[in-house]
C-alpha positions in Angstrom: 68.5 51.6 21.4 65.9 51.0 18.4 67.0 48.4 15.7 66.5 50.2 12.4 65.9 48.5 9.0 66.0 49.7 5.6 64.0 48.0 2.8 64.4 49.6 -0.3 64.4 48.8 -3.9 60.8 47.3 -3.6 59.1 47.4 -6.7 55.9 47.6 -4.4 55.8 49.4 -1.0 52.2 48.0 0.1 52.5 44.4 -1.3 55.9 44.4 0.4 54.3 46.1 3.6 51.7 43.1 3.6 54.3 40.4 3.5 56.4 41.7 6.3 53.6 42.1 8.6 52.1 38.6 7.6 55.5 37.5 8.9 56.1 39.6 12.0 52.5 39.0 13.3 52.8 35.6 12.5 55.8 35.3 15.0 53.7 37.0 18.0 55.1 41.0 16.9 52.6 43.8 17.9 53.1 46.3 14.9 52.1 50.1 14.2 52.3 51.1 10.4 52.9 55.0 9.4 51.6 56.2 6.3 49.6 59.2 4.5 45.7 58.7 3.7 45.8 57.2 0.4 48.7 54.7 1.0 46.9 53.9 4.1 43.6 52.9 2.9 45.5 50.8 0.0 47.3 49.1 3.1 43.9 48.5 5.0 41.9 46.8 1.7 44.7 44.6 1.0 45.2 43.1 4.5 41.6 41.9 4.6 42.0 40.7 0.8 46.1 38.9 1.0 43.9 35.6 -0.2 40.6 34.1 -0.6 41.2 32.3 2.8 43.5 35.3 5.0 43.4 38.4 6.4 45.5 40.1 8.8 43.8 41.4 11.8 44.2 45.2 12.4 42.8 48.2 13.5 42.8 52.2 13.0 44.8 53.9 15.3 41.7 55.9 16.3 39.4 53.0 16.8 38.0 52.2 20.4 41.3 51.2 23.1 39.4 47.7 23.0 40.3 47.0 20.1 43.7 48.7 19.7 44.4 45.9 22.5 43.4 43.0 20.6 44.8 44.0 17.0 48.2 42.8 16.4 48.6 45.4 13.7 47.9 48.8 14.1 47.8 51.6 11.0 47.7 55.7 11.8 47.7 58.6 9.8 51.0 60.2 9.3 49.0 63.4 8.6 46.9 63.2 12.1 48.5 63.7 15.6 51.0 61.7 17.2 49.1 57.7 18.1 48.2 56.8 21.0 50.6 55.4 23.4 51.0 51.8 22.2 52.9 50.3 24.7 52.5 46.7 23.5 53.7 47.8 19.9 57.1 46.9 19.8 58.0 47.3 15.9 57.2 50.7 13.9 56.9 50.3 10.2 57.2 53.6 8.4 55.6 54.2 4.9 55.4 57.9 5.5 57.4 60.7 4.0 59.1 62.2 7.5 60.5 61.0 10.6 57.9 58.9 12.7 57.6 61.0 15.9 58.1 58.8 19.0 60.0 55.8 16.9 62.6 55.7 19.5 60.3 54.0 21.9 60.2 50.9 19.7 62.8 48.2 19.9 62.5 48.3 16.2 61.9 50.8 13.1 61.5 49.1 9.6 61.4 52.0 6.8 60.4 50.5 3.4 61.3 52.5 0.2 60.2 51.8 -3.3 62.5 52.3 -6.4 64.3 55.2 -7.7 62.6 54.9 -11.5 58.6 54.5 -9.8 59.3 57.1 -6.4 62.0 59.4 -6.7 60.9 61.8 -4.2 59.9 58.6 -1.9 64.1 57.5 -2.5 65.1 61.1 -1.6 62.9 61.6 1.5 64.1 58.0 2.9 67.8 59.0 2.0 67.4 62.3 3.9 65.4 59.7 7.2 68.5 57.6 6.9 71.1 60.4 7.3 68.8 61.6 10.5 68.9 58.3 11.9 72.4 58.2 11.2 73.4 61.6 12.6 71.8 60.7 15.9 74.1 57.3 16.1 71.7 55.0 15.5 73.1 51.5 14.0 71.3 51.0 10.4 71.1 47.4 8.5 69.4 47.9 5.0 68.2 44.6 2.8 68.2 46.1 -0.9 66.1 43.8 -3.3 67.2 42.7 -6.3 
């Protein structure tokens, strides 16, 4: 059954996003982000800019199946159809406002919320993901910053 993982209270969702997949690719992960257009495209620019001397490698979810293979990170569109079927992907990280389809393939789902006072909406949409998770018995862990 898929591992989920709440991280919420972040003060900011795509520094945050960054960090976690610096760390997960690091240790060998193969990653696929969720996220609408504009969040996306902030994503993109600032894995290629994390420092004057690193980048993460990753691709577009609709870029050529060579490299989808050799990205350890890939981002999609929450608005465009369902990715393609990732089968080396074993951790889904959703920044999007629903219920990634297909997340139970994964052998882990990390949701990252922002705070109440900046995303209210944001809070309320990951409260109501939680409760579906929930409702269809699936074991949640949450990791609240300060």
């Amino acid at each position: 059954m898929t591992r989920i993982d709440f991280h919420s209270n972040v003060a900011d969702r795509c520094a945050y996003a960054c960090r976690l997949l610096r760390k997960a690719a690091g240790q060998g992960a193969r990653l696929l982000v969720v996220a609408e257009e504009p969040l996306l495209d902030r994503l993109d620019q600032a894995l290629w800019n994390l420092s004057d001397t690193e980048f993460l490698p990753h691709c577009r979810s609709v870029d050529a199946a060579e490299m989808l293979a050799a990205s350890p990170i890939v981002l999609h569109d929450a608005g465009a159809a369902e990715p393609p079927d990732l089968q080396a992907c074993s951790v889904l990280v959703n920044l999007g406002q629903a219920v990634p389809p297909g997340f139970e393939r994964f052998e882990r789902l990390v949701e990252i919320l922002g705070r109440p006072e900046l995303d209210a909406e944001g809070v309320a949409q990951g409260r109501r993901r939680w409760k579906h998770y929930k409702d269809r018995g699936y074991a949640l862990h949450n990791h609240a910053s300060p």
